[in-house]
Backbone of each chain as ProteinMPNN parsed JSONL, in Angstrom:
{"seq_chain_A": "XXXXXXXXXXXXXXXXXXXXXXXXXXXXXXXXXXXXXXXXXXXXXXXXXXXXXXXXXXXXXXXXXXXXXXXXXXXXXXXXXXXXXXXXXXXXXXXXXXXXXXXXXX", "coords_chain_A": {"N_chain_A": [[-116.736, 21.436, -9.512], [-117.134, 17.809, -9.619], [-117.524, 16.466, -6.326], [-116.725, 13.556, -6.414], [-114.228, 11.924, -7.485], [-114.279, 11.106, -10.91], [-112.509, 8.553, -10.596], [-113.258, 7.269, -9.006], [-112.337, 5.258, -5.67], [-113.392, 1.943, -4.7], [-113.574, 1.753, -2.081], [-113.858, 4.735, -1.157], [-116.058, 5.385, -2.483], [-117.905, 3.934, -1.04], [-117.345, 5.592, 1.401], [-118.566, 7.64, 1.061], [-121.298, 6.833, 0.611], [-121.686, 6.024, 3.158], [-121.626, 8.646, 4.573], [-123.745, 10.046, 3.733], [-126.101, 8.729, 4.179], [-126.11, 6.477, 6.314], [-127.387, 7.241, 8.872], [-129.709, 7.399, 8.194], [-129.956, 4.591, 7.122], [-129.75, 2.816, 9.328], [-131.521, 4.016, 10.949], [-134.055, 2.859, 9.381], [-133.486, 0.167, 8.76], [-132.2, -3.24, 7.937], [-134.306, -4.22, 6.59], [-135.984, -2.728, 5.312], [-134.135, -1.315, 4.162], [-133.126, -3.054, 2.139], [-135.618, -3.759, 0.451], [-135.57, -0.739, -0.459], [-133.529, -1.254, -2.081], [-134.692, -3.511, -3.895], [-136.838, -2.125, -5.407], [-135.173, -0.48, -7.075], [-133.848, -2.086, -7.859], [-135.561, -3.309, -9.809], [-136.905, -0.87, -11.271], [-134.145, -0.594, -12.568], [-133.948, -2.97, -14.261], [-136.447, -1.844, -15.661], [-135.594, 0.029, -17.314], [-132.969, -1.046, -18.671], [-134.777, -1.956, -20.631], [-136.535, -0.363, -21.83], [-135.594, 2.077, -21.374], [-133.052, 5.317, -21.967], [-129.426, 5.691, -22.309], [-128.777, 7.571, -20.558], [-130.807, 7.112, -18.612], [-130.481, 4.77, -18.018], [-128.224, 4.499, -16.533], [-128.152, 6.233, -15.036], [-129.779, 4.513, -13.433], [-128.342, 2.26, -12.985], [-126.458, 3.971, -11.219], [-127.757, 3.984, -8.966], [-128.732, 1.554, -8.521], [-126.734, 0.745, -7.293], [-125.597, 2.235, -5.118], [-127.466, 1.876, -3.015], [-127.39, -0.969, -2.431], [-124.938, -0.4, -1.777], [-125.423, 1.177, 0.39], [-126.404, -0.834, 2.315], [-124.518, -2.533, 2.358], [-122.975, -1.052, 4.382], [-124.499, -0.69, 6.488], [-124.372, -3.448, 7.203], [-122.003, -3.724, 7.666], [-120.336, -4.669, 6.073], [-117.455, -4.606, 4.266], [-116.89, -3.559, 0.783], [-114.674, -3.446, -1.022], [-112.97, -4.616, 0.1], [-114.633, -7.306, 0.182], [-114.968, -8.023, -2.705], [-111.848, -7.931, -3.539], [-111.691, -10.293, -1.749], [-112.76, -12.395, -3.336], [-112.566, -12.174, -6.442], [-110.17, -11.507, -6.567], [-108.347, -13.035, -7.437], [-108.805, -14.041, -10.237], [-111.714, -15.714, -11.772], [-114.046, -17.028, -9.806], [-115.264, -19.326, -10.103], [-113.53, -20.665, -12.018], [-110.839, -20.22, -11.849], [-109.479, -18.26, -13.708], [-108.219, -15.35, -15.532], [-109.57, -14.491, -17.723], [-112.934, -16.028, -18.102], [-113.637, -19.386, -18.1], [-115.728, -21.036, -17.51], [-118.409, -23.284, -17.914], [-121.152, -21.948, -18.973], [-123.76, -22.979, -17.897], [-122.788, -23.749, -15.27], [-122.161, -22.161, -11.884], [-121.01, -19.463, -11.518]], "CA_chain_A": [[-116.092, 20.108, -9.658], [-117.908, 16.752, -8.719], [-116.969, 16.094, -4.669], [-116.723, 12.512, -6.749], [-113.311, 11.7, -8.597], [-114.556, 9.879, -11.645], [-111.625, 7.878, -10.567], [-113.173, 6.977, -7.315], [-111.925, 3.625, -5.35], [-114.643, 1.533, -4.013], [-114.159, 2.327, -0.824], [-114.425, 6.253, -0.987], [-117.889, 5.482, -2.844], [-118.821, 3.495, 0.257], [-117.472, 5.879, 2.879], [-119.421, 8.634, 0.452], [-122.333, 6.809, 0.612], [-122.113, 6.407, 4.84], [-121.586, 9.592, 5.089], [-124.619, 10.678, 2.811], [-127.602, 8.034, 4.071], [-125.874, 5.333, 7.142], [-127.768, 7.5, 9.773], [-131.216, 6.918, 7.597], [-130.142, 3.128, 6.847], [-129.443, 2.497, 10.643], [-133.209, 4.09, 11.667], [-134.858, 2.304, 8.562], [-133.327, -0.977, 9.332], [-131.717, -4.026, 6.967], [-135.231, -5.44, 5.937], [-136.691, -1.807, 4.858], [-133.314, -0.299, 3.45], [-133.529, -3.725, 0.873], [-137.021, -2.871, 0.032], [-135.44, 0.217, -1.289], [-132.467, -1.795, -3.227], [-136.128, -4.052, -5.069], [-137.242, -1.036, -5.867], [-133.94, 0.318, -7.683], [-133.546, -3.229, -9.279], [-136.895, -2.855, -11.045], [-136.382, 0.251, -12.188], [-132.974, -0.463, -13.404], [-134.926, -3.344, -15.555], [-137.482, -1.433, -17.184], [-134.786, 0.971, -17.898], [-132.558, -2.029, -19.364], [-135.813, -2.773, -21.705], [-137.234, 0.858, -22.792], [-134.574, 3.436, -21.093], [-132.207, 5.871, -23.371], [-128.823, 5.475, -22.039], [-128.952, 8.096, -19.446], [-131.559, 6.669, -17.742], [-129.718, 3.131, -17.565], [-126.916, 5.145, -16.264], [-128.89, 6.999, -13.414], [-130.316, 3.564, -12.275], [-127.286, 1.767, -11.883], [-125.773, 4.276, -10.115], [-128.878, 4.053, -7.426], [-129.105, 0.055, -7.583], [-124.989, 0.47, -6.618], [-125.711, 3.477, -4.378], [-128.707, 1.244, -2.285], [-126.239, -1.816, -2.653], [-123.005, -0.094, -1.1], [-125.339, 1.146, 1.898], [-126.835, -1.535, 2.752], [-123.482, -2.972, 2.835], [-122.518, 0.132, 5.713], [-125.335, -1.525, 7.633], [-124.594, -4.825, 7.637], [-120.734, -3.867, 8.196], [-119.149, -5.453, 5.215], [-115.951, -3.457, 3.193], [-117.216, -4.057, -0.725], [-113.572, -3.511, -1.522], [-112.068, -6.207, 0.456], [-115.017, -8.7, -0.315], [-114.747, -8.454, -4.096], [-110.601, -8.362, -3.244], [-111.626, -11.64, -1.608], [-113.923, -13.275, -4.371], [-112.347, -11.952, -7.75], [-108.675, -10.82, -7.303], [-107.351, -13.68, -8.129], [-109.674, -14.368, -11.343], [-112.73, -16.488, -11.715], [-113.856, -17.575, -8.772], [-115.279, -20.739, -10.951], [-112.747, -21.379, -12.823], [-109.377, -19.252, -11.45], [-109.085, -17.41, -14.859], [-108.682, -13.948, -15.969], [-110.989, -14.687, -18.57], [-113.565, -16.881, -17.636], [-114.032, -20.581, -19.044], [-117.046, -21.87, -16.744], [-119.603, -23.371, -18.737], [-122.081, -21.258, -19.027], [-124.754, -23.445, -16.864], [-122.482, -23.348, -14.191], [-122.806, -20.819, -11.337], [-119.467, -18.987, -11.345]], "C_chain_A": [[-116.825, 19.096, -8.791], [-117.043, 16.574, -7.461], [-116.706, 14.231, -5.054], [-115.519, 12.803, -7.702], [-114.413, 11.006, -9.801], [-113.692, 8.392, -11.479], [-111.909, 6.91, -9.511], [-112.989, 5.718, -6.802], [-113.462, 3.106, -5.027], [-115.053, 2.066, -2.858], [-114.045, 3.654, -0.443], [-116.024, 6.246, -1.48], [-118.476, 5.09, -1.898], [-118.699, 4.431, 1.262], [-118.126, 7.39, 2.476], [-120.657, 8.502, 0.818], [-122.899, 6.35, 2.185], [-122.091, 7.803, 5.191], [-123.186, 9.991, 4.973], [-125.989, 9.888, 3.629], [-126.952, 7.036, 5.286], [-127.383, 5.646, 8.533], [-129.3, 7.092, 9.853], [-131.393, 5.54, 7.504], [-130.473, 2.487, 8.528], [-130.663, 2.455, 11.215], [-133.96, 3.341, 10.933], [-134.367, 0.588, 9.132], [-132.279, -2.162, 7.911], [-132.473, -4.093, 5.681], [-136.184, -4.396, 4.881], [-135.346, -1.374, 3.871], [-133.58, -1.722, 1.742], [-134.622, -3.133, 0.594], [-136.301, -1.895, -0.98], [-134.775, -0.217, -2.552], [-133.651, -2.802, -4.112], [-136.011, -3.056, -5.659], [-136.231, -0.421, -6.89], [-133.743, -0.981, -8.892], [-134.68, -3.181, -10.442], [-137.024, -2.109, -11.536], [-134.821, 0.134, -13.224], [-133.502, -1.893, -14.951], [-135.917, -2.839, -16.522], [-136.572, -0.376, -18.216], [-133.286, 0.246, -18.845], [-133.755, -2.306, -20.891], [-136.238, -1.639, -22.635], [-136.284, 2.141, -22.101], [-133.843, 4.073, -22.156], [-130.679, 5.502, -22.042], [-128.205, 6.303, -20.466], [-129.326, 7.548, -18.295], [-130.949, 4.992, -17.1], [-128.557, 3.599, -16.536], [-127.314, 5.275, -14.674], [-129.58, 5.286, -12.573], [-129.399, 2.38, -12.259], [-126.745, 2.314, -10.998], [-126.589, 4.217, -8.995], [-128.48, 2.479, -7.321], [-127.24, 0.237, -6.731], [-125.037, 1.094, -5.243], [-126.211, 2.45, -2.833], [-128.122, -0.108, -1.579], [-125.469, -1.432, -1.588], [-123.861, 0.469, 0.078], [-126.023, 0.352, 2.752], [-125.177, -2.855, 3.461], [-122.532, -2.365, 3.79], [-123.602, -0.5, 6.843], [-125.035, -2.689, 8.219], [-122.693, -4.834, 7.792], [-120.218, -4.625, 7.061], [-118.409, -4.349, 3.844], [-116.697, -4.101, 2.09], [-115.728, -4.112, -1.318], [-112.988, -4.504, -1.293], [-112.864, -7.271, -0.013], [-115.032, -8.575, -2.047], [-112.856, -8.572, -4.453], [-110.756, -9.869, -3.68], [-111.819, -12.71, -2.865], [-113.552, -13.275, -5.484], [-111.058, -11.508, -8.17], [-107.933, -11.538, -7.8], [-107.866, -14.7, -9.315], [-110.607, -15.401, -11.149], [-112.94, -16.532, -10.74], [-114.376, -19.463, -8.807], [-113.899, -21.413, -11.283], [-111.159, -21.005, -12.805], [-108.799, -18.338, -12.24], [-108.935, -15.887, -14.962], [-110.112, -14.041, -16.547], [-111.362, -16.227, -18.228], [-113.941, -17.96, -18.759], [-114.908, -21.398, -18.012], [-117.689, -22.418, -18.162], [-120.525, -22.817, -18.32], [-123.538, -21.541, -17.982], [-124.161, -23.379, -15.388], [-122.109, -22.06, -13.264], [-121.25, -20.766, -10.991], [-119.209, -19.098, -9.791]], "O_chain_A": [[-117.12, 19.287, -7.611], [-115.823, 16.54, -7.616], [-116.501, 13.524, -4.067], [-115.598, 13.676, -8.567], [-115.379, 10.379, -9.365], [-114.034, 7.347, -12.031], [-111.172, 5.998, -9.137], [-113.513, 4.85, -7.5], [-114.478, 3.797, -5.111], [-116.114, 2.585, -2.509], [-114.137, 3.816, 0.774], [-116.947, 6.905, -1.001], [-119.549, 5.622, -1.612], [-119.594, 4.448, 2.108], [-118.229, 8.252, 3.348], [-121.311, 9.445, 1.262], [-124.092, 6.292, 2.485], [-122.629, 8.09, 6.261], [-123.833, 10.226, 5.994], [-126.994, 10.598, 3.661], [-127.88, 6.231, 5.213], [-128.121, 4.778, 8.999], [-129.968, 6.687, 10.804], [-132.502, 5.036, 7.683], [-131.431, 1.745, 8.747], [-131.105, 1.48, 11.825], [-134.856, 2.868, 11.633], [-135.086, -0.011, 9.931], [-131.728, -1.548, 6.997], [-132.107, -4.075, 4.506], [-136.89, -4.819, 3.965], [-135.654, -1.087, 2.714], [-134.041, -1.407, 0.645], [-134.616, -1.908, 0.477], [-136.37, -2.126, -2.187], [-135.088, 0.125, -3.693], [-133.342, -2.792, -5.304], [-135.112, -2.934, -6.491], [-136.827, 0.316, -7.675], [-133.582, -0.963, -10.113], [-134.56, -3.042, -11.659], [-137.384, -2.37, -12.684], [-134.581, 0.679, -14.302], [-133.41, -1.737, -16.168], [-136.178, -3.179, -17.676], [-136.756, -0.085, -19.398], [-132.639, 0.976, -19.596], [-133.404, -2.796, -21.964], [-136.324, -1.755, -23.858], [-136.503, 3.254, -22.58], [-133.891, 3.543, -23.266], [-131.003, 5.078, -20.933], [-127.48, 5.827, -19.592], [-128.669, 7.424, -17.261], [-131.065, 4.408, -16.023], [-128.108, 2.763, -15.752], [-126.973, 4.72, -13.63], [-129.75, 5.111, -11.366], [-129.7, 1.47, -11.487], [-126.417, 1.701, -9.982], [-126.019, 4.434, -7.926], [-127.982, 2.057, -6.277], [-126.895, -0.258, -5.658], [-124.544, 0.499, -4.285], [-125.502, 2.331, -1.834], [-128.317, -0.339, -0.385], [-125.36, -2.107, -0.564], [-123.192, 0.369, 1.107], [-126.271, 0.745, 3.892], [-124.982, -3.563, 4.448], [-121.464, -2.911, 4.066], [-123.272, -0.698, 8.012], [-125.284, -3.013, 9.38], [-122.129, -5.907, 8.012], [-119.395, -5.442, 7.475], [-118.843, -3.667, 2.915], [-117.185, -5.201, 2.348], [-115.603, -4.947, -2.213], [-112.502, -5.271, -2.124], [-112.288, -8.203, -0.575], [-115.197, -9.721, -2.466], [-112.492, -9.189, -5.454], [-110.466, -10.515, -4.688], [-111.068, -13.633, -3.178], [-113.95, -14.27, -6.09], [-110.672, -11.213, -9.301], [-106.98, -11.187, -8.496], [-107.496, -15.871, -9.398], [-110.301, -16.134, -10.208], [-112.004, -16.023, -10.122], [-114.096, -20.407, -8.068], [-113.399, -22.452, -10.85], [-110.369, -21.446, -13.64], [-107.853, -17.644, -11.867], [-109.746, -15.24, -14.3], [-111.242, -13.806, -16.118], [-110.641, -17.217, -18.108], [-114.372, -17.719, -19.887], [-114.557, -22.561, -17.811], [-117.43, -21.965, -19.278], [-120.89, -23.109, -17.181], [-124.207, -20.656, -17.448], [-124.857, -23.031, -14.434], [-121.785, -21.008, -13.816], [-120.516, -21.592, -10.448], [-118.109, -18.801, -9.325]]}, "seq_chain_B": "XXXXXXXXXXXXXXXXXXXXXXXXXXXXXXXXXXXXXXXXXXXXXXXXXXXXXXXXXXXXXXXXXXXXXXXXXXXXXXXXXXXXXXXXXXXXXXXXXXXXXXXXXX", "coords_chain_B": {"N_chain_B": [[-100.033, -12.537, -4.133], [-103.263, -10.95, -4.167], [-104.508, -10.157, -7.425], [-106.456, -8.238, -7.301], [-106.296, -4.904, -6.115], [-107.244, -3.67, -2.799], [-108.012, -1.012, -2.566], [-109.163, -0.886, -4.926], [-110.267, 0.89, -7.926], [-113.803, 1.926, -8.912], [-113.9, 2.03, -11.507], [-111.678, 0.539, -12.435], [-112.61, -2.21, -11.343], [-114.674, -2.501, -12.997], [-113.385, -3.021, -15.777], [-111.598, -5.492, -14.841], [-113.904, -7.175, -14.677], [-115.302, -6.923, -16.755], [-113.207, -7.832, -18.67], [-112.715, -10.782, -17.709], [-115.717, -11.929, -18.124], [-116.916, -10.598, -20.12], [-117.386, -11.683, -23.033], [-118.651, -13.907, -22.218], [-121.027, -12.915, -21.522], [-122.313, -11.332, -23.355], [-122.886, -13.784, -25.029], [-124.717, -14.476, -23.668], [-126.509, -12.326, -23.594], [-128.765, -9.298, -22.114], [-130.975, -10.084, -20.755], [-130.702, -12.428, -19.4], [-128.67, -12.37, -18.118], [-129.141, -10.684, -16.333], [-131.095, -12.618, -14.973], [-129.17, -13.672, -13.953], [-127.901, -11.776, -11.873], [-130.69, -11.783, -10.434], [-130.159, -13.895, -8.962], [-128.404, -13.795, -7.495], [-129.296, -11.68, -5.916], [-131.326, -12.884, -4.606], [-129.688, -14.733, -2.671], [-128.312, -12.773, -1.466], [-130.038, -11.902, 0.225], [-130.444, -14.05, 1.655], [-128.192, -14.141, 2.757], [-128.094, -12.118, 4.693], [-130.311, -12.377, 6.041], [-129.432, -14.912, 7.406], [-126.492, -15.739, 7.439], [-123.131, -15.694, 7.906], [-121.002, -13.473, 8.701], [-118.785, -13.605, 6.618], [-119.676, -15.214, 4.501], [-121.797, -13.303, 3.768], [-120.411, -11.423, 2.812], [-119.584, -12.645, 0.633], [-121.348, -12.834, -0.878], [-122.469, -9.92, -1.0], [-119.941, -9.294, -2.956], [-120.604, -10.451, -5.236], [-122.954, -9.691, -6.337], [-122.01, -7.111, -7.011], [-120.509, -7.654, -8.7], [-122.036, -8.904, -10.341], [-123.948, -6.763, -11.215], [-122.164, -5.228, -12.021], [-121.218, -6.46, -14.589], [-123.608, -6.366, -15.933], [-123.644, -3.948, -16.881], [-121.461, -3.682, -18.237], [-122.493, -5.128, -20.61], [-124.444, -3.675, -21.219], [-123.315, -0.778, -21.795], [-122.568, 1.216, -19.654], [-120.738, 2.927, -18.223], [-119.978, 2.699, -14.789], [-118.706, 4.179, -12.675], [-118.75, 6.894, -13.886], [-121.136, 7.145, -14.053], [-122.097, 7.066, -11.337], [-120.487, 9.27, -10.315], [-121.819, 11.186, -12.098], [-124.531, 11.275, -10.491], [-124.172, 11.308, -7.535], [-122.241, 12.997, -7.146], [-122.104, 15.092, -6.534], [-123.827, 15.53, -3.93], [-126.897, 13.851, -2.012], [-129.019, 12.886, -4.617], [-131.479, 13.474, -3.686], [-131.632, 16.097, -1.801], [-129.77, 17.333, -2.251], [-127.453, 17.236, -0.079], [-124.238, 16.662, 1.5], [-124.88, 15.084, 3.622], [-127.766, 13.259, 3.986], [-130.915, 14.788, 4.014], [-133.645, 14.192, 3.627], [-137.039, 13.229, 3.08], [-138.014, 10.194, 5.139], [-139.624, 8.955, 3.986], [-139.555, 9.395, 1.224], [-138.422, 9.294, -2.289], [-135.053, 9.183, -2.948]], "CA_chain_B": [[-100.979, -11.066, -4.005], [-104.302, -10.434, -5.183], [-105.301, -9.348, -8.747], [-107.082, -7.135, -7.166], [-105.865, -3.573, -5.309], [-107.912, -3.488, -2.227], [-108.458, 0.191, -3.158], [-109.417, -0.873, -6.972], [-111.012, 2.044, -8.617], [-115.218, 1.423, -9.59], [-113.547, 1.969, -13.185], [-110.654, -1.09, -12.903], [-113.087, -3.05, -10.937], [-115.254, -2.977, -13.915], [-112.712, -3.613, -16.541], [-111.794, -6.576, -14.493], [-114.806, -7.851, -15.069], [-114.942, -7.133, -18.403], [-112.11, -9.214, -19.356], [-113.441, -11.729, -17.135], [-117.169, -12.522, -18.283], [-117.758, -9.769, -21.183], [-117.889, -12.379, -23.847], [-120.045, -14.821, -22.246], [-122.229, -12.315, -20.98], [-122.706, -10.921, -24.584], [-122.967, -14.412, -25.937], [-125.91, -14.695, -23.093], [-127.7, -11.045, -23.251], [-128.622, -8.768, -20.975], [-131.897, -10.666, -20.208], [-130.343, -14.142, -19.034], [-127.749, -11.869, -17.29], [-130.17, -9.806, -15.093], [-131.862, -13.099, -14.312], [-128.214, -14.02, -12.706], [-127.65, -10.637, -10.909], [-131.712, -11.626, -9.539], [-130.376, -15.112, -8.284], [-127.229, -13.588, -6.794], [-129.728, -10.315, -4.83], [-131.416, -13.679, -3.223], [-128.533, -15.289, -1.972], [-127.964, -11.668, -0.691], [-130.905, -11.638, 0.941], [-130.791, -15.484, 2.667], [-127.006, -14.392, 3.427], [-128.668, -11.305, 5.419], [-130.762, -13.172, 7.129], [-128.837, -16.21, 8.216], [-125.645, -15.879, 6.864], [-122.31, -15.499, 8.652], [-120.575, -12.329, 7.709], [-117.747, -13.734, 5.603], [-120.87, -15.561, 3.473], [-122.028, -12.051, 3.499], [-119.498, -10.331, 2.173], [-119.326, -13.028, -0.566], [-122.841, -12.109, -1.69], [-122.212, -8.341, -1.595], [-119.25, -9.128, -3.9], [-121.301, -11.217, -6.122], [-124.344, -8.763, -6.848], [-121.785, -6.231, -6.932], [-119.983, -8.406, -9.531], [-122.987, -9.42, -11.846], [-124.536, -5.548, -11.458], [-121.531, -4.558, -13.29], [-121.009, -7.143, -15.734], [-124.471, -5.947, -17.049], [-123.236, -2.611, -17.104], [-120.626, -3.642, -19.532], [-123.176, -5.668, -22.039], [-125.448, -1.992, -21.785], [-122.838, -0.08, -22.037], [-122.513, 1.701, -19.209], [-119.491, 3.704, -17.036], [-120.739, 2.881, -13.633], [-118.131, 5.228, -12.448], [-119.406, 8.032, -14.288], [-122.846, 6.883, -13.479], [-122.198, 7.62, -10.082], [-120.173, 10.396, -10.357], [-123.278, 11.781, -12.137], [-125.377, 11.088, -9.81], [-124.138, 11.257, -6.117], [-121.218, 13.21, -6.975], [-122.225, 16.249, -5.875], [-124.27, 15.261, -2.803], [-127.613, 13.155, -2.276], [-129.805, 13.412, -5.42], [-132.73, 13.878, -3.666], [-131.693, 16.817, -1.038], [-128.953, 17.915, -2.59], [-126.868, 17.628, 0.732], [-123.431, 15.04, 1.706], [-125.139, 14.054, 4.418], [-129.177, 13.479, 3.318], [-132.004, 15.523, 5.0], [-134.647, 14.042, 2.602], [-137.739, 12.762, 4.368], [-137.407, 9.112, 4.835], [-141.078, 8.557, 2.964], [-139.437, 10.113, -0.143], [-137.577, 8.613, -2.837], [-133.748, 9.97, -2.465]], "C_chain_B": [[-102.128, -11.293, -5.008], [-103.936, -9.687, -6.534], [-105.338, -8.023, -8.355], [-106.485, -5.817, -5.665], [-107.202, -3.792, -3.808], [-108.576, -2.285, -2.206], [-108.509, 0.357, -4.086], [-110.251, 0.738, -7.004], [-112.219, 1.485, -8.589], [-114.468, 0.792, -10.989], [-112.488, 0.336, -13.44], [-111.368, -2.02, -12.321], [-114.104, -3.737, -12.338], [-114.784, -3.561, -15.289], [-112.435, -5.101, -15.77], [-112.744, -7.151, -14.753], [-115.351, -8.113, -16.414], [-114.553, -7.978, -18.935], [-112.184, -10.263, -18.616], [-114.684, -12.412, -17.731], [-117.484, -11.782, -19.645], [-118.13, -10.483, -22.459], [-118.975, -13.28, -23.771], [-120.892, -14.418, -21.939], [-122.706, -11.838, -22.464], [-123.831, -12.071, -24.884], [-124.905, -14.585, -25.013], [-127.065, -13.604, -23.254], [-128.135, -11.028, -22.164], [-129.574, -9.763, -20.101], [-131.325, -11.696, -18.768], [-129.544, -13.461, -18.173], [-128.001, -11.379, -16.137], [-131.153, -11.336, -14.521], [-130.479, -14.153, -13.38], [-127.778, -13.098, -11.773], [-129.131, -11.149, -10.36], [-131.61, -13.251, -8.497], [-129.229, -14.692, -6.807], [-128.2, -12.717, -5.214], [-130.712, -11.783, -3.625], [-130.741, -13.92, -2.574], [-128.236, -14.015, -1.139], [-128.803, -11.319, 0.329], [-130.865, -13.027, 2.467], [-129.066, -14.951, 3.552], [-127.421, -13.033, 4.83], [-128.877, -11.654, 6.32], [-130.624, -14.361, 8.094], [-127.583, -16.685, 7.746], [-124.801, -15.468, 7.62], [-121.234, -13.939, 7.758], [-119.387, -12.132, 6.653], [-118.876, -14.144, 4.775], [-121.646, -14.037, 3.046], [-121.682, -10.886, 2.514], [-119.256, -10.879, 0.504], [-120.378, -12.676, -1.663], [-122.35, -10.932, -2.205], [-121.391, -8.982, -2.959], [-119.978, -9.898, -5.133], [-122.366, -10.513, -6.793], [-123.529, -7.626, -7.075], [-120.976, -6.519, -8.488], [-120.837, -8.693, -11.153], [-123.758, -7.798, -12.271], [-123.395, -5.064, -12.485], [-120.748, -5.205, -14.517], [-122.542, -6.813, -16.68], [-124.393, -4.581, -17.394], [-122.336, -2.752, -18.357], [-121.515, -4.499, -20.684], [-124.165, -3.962, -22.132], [-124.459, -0.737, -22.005], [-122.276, 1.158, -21.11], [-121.083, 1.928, -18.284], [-119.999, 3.549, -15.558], [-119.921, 4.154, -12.822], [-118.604, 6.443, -12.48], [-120.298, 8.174, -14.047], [-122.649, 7.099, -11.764], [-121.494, 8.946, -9.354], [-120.878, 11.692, -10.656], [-124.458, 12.244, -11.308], [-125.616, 11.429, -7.976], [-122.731, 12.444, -6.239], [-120.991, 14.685, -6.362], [-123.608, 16.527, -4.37], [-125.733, 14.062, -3.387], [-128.468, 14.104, -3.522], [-131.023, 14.184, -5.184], [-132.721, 15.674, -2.905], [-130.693, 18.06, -1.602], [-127.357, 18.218, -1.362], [-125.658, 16.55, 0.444], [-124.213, 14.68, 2.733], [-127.292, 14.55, 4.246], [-130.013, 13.853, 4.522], [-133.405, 15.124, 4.343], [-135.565, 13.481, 3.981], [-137.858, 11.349, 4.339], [-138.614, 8.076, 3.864], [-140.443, 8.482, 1.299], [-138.614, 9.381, -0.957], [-136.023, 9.698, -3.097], [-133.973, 10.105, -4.571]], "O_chain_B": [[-102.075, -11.66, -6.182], [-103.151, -8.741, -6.601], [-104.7, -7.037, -8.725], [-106.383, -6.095, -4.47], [-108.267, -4.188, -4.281], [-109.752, -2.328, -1.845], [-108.116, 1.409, -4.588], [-110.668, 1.418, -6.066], [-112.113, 0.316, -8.218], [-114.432, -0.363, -11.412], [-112.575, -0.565, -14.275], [-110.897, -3.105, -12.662], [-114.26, -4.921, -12.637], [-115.466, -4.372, -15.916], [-113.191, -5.977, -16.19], [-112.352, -8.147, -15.362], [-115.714, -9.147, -16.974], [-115.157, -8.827, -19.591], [-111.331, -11.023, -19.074], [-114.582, -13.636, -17.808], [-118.33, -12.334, -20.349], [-119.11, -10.044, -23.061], [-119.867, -13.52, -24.585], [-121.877, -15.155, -21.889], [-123.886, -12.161, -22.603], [-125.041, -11.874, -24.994], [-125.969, -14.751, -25.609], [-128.262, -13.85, -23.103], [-128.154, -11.921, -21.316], [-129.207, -10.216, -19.017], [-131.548, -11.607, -17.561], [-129.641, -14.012, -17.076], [-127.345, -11.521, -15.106], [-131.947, -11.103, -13.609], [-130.668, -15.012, -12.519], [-127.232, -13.565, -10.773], [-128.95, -10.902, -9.167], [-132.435, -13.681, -7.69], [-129.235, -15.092, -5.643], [-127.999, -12.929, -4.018], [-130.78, -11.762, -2.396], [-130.904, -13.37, -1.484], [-127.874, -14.258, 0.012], [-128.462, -10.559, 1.235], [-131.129, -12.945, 3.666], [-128.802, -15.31, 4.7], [-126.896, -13.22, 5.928], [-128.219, -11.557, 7.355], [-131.278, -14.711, 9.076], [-127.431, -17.898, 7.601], [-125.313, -14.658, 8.393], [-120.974, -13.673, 6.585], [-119.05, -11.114, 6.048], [-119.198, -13.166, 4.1], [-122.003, -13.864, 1.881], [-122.229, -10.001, 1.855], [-118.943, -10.205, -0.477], [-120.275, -12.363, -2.849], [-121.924, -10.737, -3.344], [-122.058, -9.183, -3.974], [-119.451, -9.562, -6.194], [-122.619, -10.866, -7.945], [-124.279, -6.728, -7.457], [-120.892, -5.609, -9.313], [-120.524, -8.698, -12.343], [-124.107, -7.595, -13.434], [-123.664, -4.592, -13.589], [-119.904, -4.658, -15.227], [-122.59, -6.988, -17.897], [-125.154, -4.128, -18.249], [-122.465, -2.036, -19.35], [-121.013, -4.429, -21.806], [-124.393, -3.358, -23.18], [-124.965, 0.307, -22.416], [-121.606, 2.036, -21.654], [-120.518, 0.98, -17.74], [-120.534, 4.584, -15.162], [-120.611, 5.071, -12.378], [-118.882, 7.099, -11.477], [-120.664, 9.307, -13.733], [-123.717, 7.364, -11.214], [-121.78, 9.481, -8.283], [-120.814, 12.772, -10.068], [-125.135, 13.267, -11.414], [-126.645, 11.675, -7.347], [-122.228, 12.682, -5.141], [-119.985, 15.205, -5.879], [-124.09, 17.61, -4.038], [-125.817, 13.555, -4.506], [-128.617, 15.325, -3.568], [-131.545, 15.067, -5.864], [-133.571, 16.476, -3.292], [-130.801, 19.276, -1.448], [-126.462, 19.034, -1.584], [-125.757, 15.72, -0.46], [-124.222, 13.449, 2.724], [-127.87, 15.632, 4.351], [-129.904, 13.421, 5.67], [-134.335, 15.882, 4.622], [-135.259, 13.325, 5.163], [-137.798, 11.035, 3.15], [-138.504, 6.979, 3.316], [-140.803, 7.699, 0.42], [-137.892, 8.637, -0.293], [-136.12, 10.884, -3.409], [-133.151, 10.731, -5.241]]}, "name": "protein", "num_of_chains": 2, "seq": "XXXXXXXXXXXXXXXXXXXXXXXXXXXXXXXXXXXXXXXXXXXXXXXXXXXXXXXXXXXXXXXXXXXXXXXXXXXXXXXXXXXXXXXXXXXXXXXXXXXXXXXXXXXXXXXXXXXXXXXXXXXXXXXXXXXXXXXXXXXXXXXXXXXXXXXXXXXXXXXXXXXXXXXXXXXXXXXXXXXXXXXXXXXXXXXXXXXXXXXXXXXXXXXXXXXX"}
């Protein structure tokens, strides 16, 4: 059985992914652990363009992975700041469903 | 009260978003979409480097926000995608807590 609910909250994926890599982010640093999160975004693009669905799969879960510990470094909950930013819809426009115009930056 | 659970699931975080943006992100494609998750990973980067850690946290939630609104135009479970992936320790080592070498790609 995955040591991962499929169910999992945010913040068990984050205190998964301090457990798993904080000690490596901590010696690598802010400016190197990004580096790694480039690296994951570009891959998750070519794999957006010519990937099979797997492969799109496997490289979001890294850009998220790279993401959520970079956010154990720099000390910020992902649960509470998307709480903050999106619980109470839009952050454009206050909606569930979003009515921005499209040029504007939500 | 928030929308949002402070202990949302990955899975209701991404429906939220869903029913939030999933139409206009369609109407935009993935392209145009990934070139707003690459405006958001700056802002993540300037909030890094000279950003106060509530501005911080708003980033995270913002790249964390547009990463899985392109998950729902590709189709993807990020959930599952990381349940896949990390759910049974690091990919690369196979451990919970990673022994990989820090040269190596996890």
């Amino acid at each position: 059985m995955p040591t991962t609910d499929p169910a999992i909250s945010l913040r068990d994926f984050q205190q998964l992914i301090r457990q798993m890599y904080l000690e490596k982010d901590v010696a690598r640093g802010i400016d190197g652990t990004f580096m790694w999160l480039m690296e994951e975004v570009g891959e998750l693009a070519a794999a957006l363009r010519e990937g099979t669905p797997d492969e799109q799969a496997a490289e979001f879960a890294d850009v998220l992975a790279w993401l959520t510990t970079i956010a154990n470094v720099a000390g910020v909950d992902l649960s509470a700041a998307v709480a903050e930013k999106y619980g109470e819809g839009c952050p454009g426009c206050g909606l569930l469903v979003c009515t921005c115009d499209d040029a504007e930056k939500p």
